[in-house]
C-alpha positions as CSV (number, residue, x, y, z in Angstrom):
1,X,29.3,109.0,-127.7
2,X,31.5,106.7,-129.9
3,X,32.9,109.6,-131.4
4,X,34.3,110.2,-128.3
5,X,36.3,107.4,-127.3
6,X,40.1,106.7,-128.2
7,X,42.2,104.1,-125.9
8,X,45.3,105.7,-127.4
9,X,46.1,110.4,-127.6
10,X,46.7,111.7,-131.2
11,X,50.2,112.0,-131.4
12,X,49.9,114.1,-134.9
13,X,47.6,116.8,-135.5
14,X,46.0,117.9,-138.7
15,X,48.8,119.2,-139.6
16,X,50.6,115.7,-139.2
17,X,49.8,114.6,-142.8
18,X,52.8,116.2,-144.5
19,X,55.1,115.0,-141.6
20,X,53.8,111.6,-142.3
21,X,54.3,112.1,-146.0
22,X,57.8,112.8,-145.5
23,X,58.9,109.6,-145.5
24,X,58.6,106.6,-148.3
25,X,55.7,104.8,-147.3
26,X,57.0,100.9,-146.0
27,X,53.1,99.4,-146.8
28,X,50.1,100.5,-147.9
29,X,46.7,98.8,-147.7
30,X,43.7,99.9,-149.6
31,X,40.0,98.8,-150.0
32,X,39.6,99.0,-153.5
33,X,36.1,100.8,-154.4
34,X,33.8,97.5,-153.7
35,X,32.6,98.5,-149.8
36,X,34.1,96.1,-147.2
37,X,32.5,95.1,-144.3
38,X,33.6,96.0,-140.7
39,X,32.5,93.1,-138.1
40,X,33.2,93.7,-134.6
41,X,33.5,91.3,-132.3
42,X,32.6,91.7,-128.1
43,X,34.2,88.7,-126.4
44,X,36.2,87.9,-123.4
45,X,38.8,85.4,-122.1
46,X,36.3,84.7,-119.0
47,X,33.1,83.8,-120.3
48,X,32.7,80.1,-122.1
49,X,30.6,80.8,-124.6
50,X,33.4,83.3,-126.3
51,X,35.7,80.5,-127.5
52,X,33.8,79.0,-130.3
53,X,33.4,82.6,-132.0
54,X,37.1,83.4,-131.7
55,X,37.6,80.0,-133.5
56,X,34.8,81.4,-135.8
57,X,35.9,84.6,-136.8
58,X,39.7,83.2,-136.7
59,X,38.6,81.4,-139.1
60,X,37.9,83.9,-141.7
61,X,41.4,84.9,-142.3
62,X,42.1,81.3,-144.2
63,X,39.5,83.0,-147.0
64,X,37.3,86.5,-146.7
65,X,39.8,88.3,-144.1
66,X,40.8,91.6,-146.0
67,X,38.7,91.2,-149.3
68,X,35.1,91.4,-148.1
69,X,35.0,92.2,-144.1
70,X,37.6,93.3,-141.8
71,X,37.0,91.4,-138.7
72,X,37.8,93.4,-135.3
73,X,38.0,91.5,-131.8
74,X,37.1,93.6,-129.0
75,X,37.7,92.2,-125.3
76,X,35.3,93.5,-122.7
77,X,35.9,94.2,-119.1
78,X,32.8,94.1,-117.2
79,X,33.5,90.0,-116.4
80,X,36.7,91.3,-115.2
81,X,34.9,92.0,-111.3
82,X,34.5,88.2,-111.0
83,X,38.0,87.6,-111.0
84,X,38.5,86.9,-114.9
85,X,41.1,89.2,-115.9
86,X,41.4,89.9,-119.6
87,X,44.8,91.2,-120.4
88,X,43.1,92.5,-123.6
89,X,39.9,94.1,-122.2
90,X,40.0,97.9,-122.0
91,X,37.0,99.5,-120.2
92,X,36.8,101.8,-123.3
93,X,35.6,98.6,-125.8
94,X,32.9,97.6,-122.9
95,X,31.5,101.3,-123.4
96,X,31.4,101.3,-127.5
97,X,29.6,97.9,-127.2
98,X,26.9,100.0,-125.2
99,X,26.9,102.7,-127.1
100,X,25.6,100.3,-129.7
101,X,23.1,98.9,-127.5
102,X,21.9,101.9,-126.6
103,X,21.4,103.0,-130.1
104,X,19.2,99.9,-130.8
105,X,17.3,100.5,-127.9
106,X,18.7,97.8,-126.6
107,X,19.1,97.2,-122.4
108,X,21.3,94.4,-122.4
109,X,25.3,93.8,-123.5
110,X,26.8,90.4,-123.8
111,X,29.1,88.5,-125.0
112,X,30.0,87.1,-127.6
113,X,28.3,89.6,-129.2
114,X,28.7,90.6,-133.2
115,X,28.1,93.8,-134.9
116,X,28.5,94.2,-139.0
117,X,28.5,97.4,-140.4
118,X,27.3,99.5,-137.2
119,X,24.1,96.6,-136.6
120,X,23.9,93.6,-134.4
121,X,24.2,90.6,-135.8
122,X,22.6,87.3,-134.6
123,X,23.7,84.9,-137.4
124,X,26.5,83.1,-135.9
125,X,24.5,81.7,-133.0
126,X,22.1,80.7,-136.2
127,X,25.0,78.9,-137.9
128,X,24.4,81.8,-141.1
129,X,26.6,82.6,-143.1
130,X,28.3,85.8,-142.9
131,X,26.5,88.2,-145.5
132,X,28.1,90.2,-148.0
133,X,28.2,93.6,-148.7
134,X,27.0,95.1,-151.8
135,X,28.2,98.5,-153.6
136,X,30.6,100.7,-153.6
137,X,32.1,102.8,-150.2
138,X,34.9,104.9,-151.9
139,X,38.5,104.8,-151.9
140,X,40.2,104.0,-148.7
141,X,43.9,103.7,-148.0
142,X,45.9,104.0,-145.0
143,X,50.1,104.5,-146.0
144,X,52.2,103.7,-143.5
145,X,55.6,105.3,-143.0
146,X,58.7,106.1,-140.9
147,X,57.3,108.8,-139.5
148,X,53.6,108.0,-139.4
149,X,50.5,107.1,-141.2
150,X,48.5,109.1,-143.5
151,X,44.7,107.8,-143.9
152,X,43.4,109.0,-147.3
153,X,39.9,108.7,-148.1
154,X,38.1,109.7,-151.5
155,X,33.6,109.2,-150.9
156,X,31.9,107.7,-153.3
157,X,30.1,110.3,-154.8
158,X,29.7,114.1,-154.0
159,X,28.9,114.9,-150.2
160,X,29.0,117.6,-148.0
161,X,29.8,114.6,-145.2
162,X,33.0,115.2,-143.1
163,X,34.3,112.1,-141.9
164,X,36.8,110.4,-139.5
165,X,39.4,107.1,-139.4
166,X,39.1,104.4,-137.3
167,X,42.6,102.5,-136.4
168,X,43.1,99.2,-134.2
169,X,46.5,97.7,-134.3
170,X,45.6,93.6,-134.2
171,X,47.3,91.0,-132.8
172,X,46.9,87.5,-134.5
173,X,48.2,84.2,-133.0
174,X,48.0,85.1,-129.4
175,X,48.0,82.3,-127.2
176,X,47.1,82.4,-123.5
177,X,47.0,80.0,-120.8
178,X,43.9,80.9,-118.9
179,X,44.2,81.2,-115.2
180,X,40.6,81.9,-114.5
181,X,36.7,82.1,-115.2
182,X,35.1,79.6,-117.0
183,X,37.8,78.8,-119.3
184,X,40.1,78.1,-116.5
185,X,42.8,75.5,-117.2
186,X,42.0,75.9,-121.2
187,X,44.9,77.2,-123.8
188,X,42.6,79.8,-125.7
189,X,44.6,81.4,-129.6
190,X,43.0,84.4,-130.5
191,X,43.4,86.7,-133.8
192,X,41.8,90.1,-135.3
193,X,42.3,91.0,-131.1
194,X,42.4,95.0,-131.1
195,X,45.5,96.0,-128.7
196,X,44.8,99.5,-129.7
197,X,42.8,101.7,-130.9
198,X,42.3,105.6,-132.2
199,X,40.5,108.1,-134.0
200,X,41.7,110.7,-136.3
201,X,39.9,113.2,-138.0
202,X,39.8,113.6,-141.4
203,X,40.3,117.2,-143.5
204,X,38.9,117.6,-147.1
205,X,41.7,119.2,-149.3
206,X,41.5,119.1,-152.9
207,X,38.5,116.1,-153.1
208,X,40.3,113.9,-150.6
209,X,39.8,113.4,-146.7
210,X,43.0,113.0,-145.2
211,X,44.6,112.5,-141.4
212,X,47.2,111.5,-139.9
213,X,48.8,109.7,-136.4
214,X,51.2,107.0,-135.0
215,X,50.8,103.5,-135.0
216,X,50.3,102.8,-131.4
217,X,50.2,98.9,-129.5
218,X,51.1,97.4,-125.9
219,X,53.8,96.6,-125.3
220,X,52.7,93.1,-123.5
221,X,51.4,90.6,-124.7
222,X,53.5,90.2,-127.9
223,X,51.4,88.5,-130.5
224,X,53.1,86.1,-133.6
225,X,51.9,88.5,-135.7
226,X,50.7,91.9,-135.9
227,X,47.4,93.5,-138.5
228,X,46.0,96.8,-139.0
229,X,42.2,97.3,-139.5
230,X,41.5,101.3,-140.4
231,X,37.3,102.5,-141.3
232,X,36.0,105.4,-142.0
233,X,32.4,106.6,-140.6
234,X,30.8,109.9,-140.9
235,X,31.7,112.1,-138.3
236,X,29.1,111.8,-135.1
237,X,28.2,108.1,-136.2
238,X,28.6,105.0,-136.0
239,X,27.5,102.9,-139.3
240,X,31.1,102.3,-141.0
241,X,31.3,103.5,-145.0
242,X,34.6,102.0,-145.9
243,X,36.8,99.3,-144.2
244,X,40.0,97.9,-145.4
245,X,43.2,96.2,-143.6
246,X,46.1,93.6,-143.7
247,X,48.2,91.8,-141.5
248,X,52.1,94.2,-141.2
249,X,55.1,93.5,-143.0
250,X,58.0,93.9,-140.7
251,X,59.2,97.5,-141.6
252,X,55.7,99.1,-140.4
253,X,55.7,97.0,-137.2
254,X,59.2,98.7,-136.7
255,X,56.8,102.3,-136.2
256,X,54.9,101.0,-133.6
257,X,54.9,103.5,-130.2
258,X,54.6,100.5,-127.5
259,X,52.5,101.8,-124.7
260,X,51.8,100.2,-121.4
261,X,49.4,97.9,-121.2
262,X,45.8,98.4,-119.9
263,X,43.2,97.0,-117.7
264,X,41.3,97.9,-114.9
265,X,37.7,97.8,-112.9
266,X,37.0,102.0,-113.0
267,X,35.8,103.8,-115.7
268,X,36.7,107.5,-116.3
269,X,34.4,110.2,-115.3
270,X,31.9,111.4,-117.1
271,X,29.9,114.8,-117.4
272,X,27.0,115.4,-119.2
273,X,24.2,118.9,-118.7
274,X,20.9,118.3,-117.3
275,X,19.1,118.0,-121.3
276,X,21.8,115.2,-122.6
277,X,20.5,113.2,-120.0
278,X,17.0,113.9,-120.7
279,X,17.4,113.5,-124.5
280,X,19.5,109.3,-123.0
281,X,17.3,108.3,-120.2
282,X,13.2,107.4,-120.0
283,X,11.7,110.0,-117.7
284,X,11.1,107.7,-115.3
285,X,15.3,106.7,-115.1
286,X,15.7,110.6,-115.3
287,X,13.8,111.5,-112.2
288,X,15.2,108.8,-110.1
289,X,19.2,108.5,-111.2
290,X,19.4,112.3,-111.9
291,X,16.5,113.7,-109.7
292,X,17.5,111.4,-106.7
293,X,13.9,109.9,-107.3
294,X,12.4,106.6,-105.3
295,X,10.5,104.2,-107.3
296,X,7.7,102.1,-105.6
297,X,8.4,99.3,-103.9
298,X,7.7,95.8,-105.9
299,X,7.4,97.8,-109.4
300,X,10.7,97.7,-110.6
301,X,12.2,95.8,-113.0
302,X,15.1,93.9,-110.9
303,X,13.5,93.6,-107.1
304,X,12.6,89.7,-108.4
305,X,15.3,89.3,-111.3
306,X,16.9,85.7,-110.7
307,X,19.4,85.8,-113.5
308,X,23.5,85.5,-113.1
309,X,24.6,88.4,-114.6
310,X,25.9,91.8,-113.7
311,X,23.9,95.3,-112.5
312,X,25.5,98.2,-114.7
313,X,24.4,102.0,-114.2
314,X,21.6,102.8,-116.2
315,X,23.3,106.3,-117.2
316,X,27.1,105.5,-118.2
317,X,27.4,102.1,-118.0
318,X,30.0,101.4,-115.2
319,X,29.6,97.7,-113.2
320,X,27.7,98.2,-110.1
321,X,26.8,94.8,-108.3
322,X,27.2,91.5,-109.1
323,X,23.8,89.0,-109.1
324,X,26.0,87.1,-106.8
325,X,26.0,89.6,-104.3
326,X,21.9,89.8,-104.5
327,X,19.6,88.8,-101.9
328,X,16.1,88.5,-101.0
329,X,15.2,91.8,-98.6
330,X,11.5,91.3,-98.8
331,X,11.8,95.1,-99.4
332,X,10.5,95.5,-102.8
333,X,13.5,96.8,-103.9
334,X,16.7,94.8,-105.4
335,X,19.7,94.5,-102.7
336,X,22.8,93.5,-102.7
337,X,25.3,93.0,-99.5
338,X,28.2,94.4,-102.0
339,X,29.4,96.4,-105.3
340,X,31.8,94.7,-107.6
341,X,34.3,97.0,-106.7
342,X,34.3,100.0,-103.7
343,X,35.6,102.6,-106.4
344,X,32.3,102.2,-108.5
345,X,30.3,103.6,-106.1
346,X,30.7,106.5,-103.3
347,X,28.2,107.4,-100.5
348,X,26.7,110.7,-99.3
349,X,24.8,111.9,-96.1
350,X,21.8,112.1,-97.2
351,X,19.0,114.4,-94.3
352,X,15.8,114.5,-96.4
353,X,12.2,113.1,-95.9
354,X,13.3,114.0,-91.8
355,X,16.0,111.0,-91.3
356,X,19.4,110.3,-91.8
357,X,20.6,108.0,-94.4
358,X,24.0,107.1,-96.8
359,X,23.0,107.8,-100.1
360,X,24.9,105.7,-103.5
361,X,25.8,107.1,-106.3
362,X,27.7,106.1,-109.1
363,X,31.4,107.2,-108.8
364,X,31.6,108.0,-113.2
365,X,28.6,109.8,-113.9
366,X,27.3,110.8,-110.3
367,X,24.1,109.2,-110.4
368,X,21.6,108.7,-107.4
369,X,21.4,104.8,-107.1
370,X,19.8,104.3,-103.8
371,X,20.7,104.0,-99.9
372,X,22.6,101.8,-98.0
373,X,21.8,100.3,-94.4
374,X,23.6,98.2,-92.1
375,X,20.7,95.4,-91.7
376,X,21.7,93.2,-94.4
377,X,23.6,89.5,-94.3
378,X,26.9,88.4,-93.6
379,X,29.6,88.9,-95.4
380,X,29.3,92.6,-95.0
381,X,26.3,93.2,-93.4
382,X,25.6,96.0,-95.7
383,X,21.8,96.6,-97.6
384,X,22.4,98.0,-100.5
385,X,18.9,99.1,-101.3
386,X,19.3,99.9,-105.3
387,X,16.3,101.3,-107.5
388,X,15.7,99.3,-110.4
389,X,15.3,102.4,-112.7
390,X,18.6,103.3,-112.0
391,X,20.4,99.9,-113.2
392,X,20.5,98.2,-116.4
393,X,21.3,94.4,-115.8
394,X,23.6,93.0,-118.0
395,X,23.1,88.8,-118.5
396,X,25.9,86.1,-117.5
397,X,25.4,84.7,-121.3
398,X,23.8,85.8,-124.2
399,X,20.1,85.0,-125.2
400,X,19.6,82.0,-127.3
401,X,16.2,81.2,-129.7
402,X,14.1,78.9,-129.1
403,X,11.9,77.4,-132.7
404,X,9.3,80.4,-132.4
405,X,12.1,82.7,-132.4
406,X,12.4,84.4,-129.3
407,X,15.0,85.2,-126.7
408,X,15.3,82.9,-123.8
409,X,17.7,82.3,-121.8
């Protein structure tokens, strides 16, 4: 699925390359042959563990910052339901951070989280130092212009590989006064933060892969300076070949299209057949969320689940409820007396097994959650009767290690 997300629309075609080449490029930035490392950060203004790996990976512009990595900063949004807002976080970043997840079989997102080079990456909360990258990924280059960019991109090697560009326009030096979360009161300066981001397909003409766009941004919040990151991947994945970037020179900022900012609790819809669902969920997450199944009572993996953290859908991802807003039922099954948000979820009549009941269902992706009754507690006096299988839970902070080496938390 990450080849499917893009915050910002393709404002050039294929075609778009000799529009772009037009003009004099005004900067260039190239990798060089030596493959460059792509690190991708998942953070967020809310949470208080975040802080000391934005001063981490800040840190790397004072010495490997364009030579040996390219460090990213995505801001997630699924705190966001608690009340901490995160001008930066785009529900779009929260989803590629569980595409990875879900490529490493993994059932938990968190932050801060790091991935190098397409693989999670546990050695900052190990104090490691950040590994380097040997061999070579090919010739990158992205040439900025009047008009446009071109991305050019020459394989190391003979392949039969197509491949596409990756573009975030950074902010560096953004300083925020956060209002709330746990870092509430606290002056927080961020850098490598992604305030945009695209893909653009690349076409193979005469041994070179080449496409072309606009540089896109917000146009709040204005950062003291702006970067470019651009990497290439293999069309359909994820694992990066080539990386490069820089921070801009005046003249290229000057090309920027300034878009509206973003934000937001929903998540756009998503459709899928029958089999794509079958080939993502476990049979037993299949037949409930997708068959409108019922799991027994007191098997699930969440009825007893104690943890502060949030309860995402199992198929797409989207907040659902808040551990908050759990309570014991003494049903066997995990409830909650509210979603996150009323647009994550809508309700159905449901008339089977001979009664009358409301059915949930995810409001993205459509799947069958549970029921809801009107016998729970105050606030709302709502049960929200939820079945574990269709939920993946989604922890307040991210596992630590204890000496043996395994997750706690």
């Amino acid at each position: 699925m990450l080849q499917k997300l893009a915050m910002m629309v393709l404002v050039a075609g294929l075609t778009g390359a000799a529009t772009a080449n037009a003009s004099a490029p005004v900067q260039t930035i190239s990798s060089g042959p030596a493959r460059v490392s792509l690190l991708e950060l998942y953070t967020s203004e809310g949470c208080s563990s975040c802080p000391p790996a934005d001063t981490w990976i800040s840190s790397l512009a004072k010495n490997r910052a364009w030579k040996d990595v390219v460090p990213v900063a995505f801001h997630v949004d699924y705190w966001n339901y608690l009340g901490w807002e995160d001008v930066f976080a785009h529900p779009d970043y929260s989803e590629r951070q569980r595409d990875y997840a879900a490529a490493w079989k993994s059932e938990r997102v968190y932050t801060p989280g790091f991935v190098l080079n397409g693989a999670e990456w546990r050695g900052f909360y190990d104090k490691q130092e950040l590994p380097v990258t040997r061999g070579d990924g090919g010739a990158l280059s992205l040439a900025i212009g009047a008009d446009g960019f071109v991305v050019s991109f020459v394989p190391e090697g003979k392949t039969k590989d197509t491949f596409t560009a990756h573009v975030a326009t950074l902010g560096m030096g953004l300083e925020r006064s956060v209002l709330a979360g746990e870092n509430k009161g606290k002056t927080l300066v961020h850098d490598f933060v992604v305030l945009s981001y695209q893909q653009v397909p690349l076409v193979l003409a005469n041994g070179t892969h080449t496409g072309a766009s606009m540089l896109t941004t917000v146009i709040n919040p204005v950062p003291a300076d702006y970067a470019v990151a651009v990497w290439v991947t293999q069309t359909g994945r994820s694992t990066p070949v080539q990386a490069a970037g820089a921070p801009l020179v005046a003249a290229a900022e000057r090309t920027f299209i300034r878009k509206e900012g973003h934000g937001g609790v929903g998540m756009k819809k998503i459709n899928k057949t029958d089999s794509e669902w079958r080939e993502e969920l476990t049979p037993e997450e299949y037949r409930v969320a997708r068959e409108k199944g019922t799991e027994m009572a007191f098997t699930g993996r969440y009825w007893n689940n104690h943890d502060d953290g949030v309860y995402l859908c199992v198929a797409c991802g989207q907040p659902l409820f808040s551990s908050e807003a759990k309570f014991e039922s003494g049903t066997g099954w995990p409830s909650f007396f509210e979603p996150v948000d009323s647009r994550n979820v809508t309700e159905e009549s449901d008339e089977s097994l001979g009664m009358r009941r409301v059915e949930v269902l995810c409001s993205r992706c459509d799947s069958h959650l549970g029921h809801v009754f009107d016998d729970g507690p105050r606030p709302t006096g709502l049960r929200y009767c939820m079945n574990s299988a269709a939920l993946k839970f989604a922890p307040k902070d991210a596992p630590s290690k204890d000496d043996s080496g395994k997750d706690k938390k």
